[in-house]
C-alpha positions in Angstrom: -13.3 107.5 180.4 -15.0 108.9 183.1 -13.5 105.7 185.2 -10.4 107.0 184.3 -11.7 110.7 185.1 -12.4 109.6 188.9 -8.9 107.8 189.5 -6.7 110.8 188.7 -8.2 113.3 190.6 -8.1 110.6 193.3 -4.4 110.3 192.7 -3.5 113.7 192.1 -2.3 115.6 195.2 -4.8 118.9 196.5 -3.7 122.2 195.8 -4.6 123.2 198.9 -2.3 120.8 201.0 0.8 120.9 198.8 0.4 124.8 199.7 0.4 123.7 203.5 3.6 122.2 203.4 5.4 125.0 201.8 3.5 128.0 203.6 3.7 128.4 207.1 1.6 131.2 207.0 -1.3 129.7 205.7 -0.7 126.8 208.6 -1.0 130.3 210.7 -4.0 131.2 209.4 -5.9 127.7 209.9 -4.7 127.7 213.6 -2.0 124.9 212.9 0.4 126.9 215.3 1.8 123.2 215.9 2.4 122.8 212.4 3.6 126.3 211.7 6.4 126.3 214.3 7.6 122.6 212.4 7.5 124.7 209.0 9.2 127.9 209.7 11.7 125.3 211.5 12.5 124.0 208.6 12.9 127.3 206.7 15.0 128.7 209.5 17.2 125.5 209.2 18.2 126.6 205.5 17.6 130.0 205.7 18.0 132.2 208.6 16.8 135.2 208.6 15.3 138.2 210.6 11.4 138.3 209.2 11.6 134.0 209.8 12.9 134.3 213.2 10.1 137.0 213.8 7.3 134.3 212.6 8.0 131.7 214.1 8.1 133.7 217.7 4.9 135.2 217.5 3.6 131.4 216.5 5.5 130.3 219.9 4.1 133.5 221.4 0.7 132.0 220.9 1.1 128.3 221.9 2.5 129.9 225.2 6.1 128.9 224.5 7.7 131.6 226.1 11.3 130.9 226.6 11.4 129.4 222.6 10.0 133.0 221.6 12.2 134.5 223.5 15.3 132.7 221.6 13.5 133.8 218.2 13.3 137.3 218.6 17.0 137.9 220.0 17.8 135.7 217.2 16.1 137.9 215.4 17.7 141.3 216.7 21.1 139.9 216.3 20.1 138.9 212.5 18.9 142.7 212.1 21.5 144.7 214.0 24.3 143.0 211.8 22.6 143.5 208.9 21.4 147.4 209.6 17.9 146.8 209.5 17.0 146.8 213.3 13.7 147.5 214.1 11.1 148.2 217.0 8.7 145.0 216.3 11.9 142.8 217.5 11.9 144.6 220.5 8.5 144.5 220.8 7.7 140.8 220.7 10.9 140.5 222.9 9.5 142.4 225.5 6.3 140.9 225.3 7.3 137.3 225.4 9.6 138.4 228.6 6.6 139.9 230.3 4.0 137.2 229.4 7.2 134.9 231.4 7.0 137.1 234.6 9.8 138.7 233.8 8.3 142.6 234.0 11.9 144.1 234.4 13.5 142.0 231.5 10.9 143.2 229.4 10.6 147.0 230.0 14.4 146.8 229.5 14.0 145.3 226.0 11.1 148.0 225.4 13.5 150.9 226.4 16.9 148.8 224.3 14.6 149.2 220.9 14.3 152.8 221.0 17.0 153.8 219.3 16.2 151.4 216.2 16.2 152.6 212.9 13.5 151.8 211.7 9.9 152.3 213.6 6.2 152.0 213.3 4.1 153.7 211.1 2.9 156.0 214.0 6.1 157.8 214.2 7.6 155.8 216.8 5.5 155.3 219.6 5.2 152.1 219.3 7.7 151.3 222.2 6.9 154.2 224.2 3.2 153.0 224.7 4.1 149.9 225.8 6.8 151.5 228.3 3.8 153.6 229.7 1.2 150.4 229.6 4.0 148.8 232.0 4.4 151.9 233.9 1.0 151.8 234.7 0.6 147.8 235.5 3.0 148.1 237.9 2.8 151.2 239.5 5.9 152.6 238.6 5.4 156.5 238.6 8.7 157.7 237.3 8.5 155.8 234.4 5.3 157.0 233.6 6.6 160.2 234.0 9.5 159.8 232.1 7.6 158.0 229.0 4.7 160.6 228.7 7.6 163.1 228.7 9.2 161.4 225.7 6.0 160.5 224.3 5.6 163.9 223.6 8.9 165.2 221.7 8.0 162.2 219.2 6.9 163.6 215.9 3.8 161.1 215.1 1.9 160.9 212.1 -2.2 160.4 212.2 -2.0 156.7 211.4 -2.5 154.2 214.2 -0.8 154.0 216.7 0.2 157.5 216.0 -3.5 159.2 217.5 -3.1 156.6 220.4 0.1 158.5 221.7 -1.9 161.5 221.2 -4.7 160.3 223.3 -2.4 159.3 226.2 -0.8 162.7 226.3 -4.3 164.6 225.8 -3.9 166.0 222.4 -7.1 164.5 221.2 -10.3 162.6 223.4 -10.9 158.6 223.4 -13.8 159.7 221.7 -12.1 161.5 218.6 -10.2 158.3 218.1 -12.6 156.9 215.8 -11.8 159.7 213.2 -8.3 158.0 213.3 -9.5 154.6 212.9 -9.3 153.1 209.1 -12.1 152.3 206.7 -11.1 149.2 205.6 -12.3 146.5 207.3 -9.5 144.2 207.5 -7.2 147.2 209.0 -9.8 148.6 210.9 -9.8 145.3 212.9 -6.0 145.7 213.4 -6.3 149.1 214.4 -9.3 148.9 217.0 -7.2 145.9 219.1 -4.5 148.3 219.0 -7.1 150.8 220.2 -9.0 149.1 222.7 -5.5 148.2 224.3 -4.3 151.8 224.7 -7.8 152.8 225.7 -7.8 149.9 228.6 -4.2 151.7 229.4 -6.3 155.5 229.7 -8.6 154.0 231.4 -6.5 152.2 234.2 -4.6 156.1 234.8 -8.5 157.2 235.1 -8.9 154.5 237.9 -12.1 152.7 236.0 -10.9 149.2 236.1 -14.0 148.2 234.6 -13.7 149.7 231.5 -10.1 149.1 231.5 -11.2 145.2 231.4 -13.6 145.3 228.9 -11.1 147.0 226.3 -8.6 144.3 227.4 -11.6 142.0 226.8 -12.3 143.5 223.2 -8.6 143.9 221.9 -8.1 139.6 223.5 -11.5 138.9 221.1 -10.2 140.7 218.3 -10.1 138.6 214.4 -7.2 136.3 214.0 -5.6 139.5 211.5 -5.1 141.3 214.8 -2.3 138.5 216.0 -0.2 141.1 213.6 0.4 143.8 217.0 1.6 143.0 220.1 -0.8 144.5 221.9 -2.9 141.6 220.5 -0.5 139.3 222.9 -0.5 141.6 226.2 -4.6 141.5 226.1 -4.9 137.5 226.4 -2.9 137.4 229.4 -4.9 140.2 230.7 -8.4 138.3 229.5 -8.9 135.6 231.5 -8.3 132.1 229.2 -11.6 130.3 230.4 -13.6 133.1 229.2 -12.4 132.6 225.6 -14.3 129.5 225.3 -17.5 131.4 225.4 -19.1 131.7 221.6 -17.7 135.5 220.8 -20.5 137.3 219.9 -21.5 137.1 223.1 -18.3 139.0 225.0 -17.1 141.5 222.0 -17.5 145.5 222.9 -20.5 147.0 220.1 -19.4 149.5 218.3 -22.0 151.3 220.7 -20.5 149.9 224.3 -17.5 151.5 222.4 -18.9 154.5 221.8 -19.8 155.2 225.4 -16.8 153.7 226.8 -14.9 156.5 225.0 -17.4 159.4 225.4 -17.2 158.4 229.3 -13.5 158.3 229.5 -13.4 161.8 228.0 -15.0 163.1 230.4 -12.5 162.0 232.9 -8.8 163.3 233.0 -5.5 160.4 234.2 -3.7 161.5 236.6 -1.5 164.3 236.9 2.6 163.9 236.3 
């Protein structure tokens, strides 16, 4: 009997890989970006759709494949438009994938093509407009700084994240009141710090402290697999140097302390004038 016991479990197929096969997500979650790509292939082979499209781009977004992302998230866009359910994460991780390929005006132009979407973050829609004024500032380009800080500010946005990061870029509140924004879960509150530290690194790059500016870039790069969820999480690794990630990551990740400071001392400093 207990023979017997022994040579069905060996027989009978884990839970845990019959799951793999039909989840790409949890493929996503184990790292198996490989594997994930394969499996939301297969899913977009039988059923195309917008949210699938999405996926499978961001997994291409993080094995580097840039041109295949690309194809997924105007797949996806076309998917949404004809359905009526455009949003601004398509445009998003479009213009992401075209910047992390070099092509900086490609992508601002897909930034500034989803803001008329119809549906937007939960910030109020600021979402796009941050990253606008993140590539503004990269590459020196003052009139769309100008222009996006202008729009930035007849947005009506909420206090949830990345609503308070708008309001930080236009002066409404201090890098150092941020933290009153940021969520008390845990798991969200990891999300909403690498969306933080990005837009902090941005701040501090119009206050000219390019140190600080690569230590936020540092943090949001480091942040918990959850934070793959924002494309800021995307902008900050090609920002981080790659050979640094092999480091063990308790030794690079900003304390909540070095945080602390960082924001107290870029409060005390004012970006630049329009």
């Amino acid at each position: 009997m207990e023979h017997g016991d022994r040579s069905s479990r060996a027989t009978r197929p884990r839970m845990e890989e019959t799951d793999v096969v039909r989840d790409p997500w949890l493929l996503v979650t184990r790292g198996e970006f490989h594997r994930a790509d394969q499996a939301y292939t297969e899913e977009i082979e039988s059923r195309p759709s917008c949210p699938l499209h999405i996926s499978r781009g961001t997994v291409r977004l993080t094995l580097g494949l840039y041109p295949e992302a690309i194809s997924d998230f105007e797949a996806a866009i076309s998917l949404s438009t004809a359905e009526g359910t455009c949003s601004t994460l398509e445009y998003a991780r479009l213009g992401a994938a075209l910047w992390l390929s070099g092509e900086t005006a490609a992508a601002i132009s897909a930034w500034k093509n989803g803001l008329p979407a119809k549906y937007v973050d939960i910030g109020g829609g600021v979402e796009l407009p941050l990253l606008l004024l993140y590539a503004a500032v990269r590459t020196g380009d003052s009139a769309l700084k100008s222009w996006v800080l202008k729009k930035l500010g007849k947005i009506r946005m909420s206090r949830n994240i990345p609503g308070p990061l708008a309001a930080m870029q236009l002066g409404r509140i201090s890098p150092h009141e941020l933290r009153r924004y940021v969520s008390s879960n845990p798991t969200l509150a990891v999300r909403e710090w690498c969306q933080g530290d990005f837009h902090l690194g941005v701040y501090a790059l119009r206050c000219h402290r390019p140190d600080i500016f690569r230590e936020c870039m540092r943090n949001a790069a480091l942040a918990k697999p959850i934070a793959r969820l924002h494309t800021e999480y995307y902008l900050a690794r090609a920002e981080y140097p790659v050979s640094f990630v092999t480091r063990p990551w308790f030794t690079r990740l900003m304390t909540p302390f070095r945080r602390k400071r960082a924001c107290l001392e870029l409060s005390r400093l004012k970006p630049e004038p329009l």
